[in-house]
N, C-alpha and C positions, 0 to 999 in steps of 0.2 A: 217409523224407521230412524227419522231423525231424532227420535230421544232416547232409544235405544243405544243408537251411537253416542251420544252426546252420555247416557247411563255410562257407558264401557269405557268413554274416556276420562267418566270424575270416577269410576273403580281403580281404575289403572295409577290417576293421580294418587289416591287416600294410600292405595300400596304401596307406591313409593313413598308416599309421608312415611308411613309405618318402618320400611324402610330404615329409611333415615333417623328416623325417633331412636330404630333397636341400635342404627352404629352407631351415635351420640350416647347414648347411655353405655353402651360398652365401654368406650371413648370416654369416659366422666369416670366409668367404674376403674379404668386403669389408671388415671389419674389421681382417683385416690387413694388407689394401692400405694401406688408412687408414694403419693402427701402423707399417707398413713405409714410405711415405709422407713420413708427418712424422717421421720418423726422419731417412729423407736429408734432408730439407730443412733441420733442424735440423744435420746435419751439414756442408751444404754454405753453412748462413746465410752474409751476408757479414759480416765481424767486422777487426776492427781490438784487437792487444793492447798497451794502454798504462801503462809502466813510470813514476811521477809521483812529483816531488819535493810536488808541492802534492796537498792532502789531496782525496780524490774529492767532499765533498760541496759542494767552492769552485768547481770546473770541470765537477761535473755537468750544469749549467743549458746550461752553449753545447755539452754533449756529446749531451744530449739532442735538440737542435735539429739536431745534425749528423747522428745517425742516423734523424730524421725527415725531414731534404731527402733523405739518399743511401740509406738503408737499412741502413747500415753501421753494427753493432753495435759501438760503444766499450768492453772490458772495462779496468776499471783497476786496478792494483795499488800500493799508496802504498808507493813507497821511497825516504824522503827520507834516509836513512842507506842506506849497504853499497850503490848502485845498480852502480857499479863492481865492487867484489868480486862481486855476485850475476849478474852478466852473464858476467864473467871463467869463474865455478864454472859458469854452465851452458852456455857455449860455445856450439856451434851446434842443441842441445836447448832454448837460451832458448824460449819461448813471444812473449816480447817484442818489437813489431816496429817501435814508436817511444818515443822521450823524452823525457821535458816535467820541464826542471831548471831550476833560477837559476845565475845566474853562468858567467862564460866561463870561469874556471878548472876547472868540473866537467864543461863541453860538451868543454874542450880534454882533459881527463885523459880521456875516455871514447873521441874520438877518436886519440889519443897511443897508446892501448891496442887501437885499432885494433876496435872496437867498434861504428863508426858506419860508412855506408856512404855512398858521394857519391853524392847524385840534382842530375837537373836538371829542373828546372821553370819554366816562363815567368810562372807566377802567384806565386809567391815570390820570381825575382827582379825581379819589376814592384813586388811590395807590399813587400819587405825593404829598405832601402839598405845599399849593398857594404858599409860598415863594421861593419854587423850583422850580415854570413852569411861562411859561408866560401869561399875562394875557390873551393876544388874543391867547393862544396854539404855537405860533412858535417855544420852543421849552419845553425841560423837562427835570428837573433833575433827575438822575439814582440811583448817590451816592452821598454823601457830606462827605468832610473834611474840618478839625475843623484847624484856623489858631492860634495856641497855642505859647505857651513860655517852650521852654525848659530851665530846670534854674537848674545849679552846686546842687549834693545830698547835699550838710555841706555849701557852703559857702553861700546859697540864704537860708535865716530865713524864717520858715511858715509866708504868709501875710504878705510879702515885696514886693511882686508882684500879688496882687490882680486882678490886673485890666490892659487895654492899656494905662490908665491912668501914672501909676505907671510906666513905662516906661520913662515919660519925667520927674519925679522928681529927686532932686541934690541928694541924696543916691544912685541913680544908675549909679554915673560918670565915665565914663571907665570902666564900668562894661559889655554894649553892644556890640555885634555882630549880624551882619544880611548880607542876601547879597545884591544884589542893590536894592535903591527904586526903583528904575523904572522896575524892574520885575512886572510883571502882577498880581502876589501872594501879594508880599507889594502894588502895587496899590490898587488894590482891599480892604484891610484892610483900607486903606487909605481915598478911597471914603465912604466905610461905618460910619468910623470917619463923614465925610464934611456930610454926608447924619442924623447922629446922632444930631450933634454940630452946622455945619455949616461951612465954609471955613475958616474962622479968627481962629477959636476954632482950626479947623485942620494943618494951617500952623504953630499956635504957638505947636502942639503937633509936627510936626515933625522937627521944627528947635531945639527943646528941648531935643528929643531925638537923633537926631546928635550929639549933645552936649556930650551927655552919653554915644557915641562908642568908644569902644576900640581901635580901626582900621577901617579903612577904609572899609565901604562896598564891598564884593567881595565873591567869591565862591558860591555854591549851600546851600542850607540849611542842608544836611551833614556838610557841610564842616566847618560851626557856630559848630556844637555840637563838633567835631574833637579840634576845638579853645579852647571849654569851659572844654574838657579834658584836655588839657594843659595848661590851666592857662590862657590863653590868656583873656577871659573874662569871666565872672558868667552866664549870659543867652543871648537868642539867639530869634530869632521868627524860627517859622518850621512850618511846615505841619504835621498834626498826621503822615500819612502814611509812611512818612521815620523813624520814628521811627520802625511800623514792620519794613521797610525793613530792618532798619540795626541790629536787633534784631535777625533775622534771614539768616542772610547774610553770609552763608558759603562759598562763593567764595573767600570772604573779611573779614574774622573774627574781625580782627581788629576793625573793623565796631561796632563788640558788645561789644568793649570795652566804645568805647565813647557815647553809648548808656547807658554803665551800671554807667556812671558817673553823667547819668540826669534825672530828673523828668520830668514830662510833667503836664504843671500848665495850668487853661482852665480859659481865663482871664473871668470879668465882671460878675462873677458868681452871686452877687449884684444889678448888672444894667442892663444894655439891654442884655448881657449875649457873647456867646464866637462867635466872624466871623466864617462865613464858603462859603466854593466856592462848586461847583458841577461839576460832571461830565455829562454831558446830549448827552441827541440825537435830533433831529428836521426830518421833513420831505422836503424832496427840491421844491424849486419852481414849478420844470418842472419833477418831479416826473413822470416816466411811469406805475411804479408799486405802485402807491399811497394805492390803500388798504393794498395790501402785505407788506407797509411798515408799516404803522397802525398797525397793527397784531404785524409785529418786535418790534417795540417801547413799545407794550402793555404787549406783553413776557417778555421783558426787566424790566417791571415795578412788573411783579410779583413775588412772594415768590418762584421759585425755581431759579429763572436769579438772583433777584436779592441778593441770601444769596450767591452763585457764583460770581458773579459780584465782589460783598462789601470783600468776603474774599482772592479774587486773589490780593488786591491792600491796602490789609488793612483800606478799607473804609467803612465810615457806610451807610446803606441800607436807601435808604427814604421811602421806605414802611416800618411804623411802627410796626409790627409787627413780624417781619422777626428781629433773634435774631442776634445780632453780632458775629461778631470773636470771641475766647475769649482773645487773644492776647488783640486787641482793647478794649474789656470791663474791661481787668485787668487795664486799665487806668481813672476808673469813668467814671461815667454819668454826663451829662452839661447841664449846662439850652444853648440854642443856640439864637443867634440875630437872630428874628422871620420878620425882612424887607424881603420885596419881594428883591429878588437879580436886578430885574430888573430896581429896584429903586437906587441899589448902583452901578450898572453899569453906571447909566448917570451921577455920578458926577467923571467918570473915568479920561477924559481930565481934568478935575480940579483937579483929583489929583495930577495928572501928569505935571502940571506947578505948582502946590506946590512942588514937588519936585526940579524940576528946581530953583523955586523962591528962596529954602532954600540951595540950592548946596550940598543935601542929600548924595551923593556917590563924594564930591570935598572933 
């Protein structure tokens, strides 16, 4: 009798093992629905991979907001060296599916290289003007700066320097500073020139204004204004944008000294009106996340990226609409050189051996 009992109380136990065995395995199996779950979903997130000339912690803020409107997960990679060569080396393995650079000479070299892919889009070309995208869409401008003449407040007379023109005339002898022609910022002003005039019109303007420098080409375009604070020469060429920075430059105060010593004169107001380069983005050739990158470029293009955008760097928004800094507008409004940039990019190797031709930086 006592082992009967003693049977019916290890049955009773081994049932509740069994029990317990089926709700732990139930228990395990929901658990790895879950694991298996978020697994795909994490594999299938929407994402967007972006290849950046500008440093991720300048463009997080409007990338942030972008993947809280769309969902769309921004990954960024900072390649503001080697972008070209790293694209070239991983072919169609890139991970990279858009590009956010400065300058149309590095949007052109990426598409030359056959790098970029043509999209069309009705919200980019509503928010870009033609002169700042390309014509087949390979890429888009975001912002534009104005490639000006910083000129001494007393010793440069109103309309003495009208113009790019006004540059290579004998009143301006020893008067210039710049840093090398062969920078991609003087290129660029350069080919605009050969694409205005013509090559001959443009080599006699830069062996003319060689003529006119004070010293030798050299340093940043800070580095011209720094010069025209100390006498060293009356004007300079620059980029709007360094002007904010050095306006507002508290690491480096000094900076708003030789700031506060210069005007910012916005040449050809007259004529075909003042150069300007861009900063853009493009889509890649071998894009995985091609719409998602569409989307980013189109965010980019609108009124809250791009009044961000334009005031992180002191440039202006090419969506017309969308108001400037006021920094930037305490400097006037300009009529601008209305050429397709894509037009003044192919006479860049021309420029570039007028340079040579004229021993611009010898």
């Amino acid at each position: 009798m006592a082992y009967q009992i003693k049977g019916k109380k290890i049955m009773t136990s081994v049932n509740k093992l069994k029990k317990i065995g089926l709700i732990m395995a139930a228990a395990i199996g929901v658990v790895v629905s879950i694991a298996v779950t978020a697994s795909s979903a994490v594999q299938t997130a929407e994402k967007v991979n972006l290849y950046s000339y500008r440093q991720p912690f300048l463009i997080k803020p409007f990338l942030d907001v972008f993947a809280k409107q769309t969902g769309i997960k921004v990954n960024v990679v900072y390649a503001k060296k080697g972008m070209l060569q790293r694209l070239k080396a991983e072919g169609r393995n890139t991970p990279a599916d858009a590009v956010l650079t400065v300058d149309i000479n590095r949007l052109s070299a990426l598409a030359n290289a056959g790098l970029l892919q043509p999209i069309k889009s009705s919200v980019l070309e509503k928010n870009v003007p033609a002169q700042y995208r390309h014509p087949d869409g390979l890429w888009f401008g975001l912002t534009t700066r104005a490639r000006v003449v910083y000129a001494h407040k007393t010793r440069v007379k109103p309309g003495e320097v009208a113009s790019y023109e006004d540059l290579a005339k004998p009143h301006m002898k020893g008067r210039i500073c710049t840093r090398s022609g062969k920078h991609s910022y003087n290129l660029s002003l350069l080919a605009s020139i050969v694409a205005a005039k013509g090559e001959q019109a443009a080599t006699k303007w830069a062996r003319a204004v060689k003529v006119n420098l004070a010293r030798r080409p050299q340093g940043n375009d800070r580095a011209q204004v720094k010069a025209i604070k100390e006498g060293i020469c009356d004007v300079s060429l620059g980029n709007t944008y360094y002007m904010g920075a050095m306006v507002t430059n508290e690491k480096k105060p000094e900076q708003k000294t030789w700031a506060a010593a210069v005007n910012v004169l916005f040449p050809g107001q007259n004529g075909r009106g003042t150069h300007v380069n861009i900063s853009g983005a493009a889509v890649t050739e071998h894009a995985k996340n091609k719409a998602n990158a569409i989307k980013l470029l189109e965010f980019l293009s609108e009124k809250f990226a791009q009044k961000m955008y334009a005031d992180q760097n002191f440039e202006y928004p090419v969506k017309s609409s969308v108001a400037w800094h006021s920094l930037v507008a305490s400097w006037g409004k300009f009529k601008a050189d209305n050429i397709n940039l894509n037009e003044i990019v192919k006479h860049r190797s021309t420029a570039a051996k007028i340079m040579d031709r004229v021993d611009f930086d010898g």
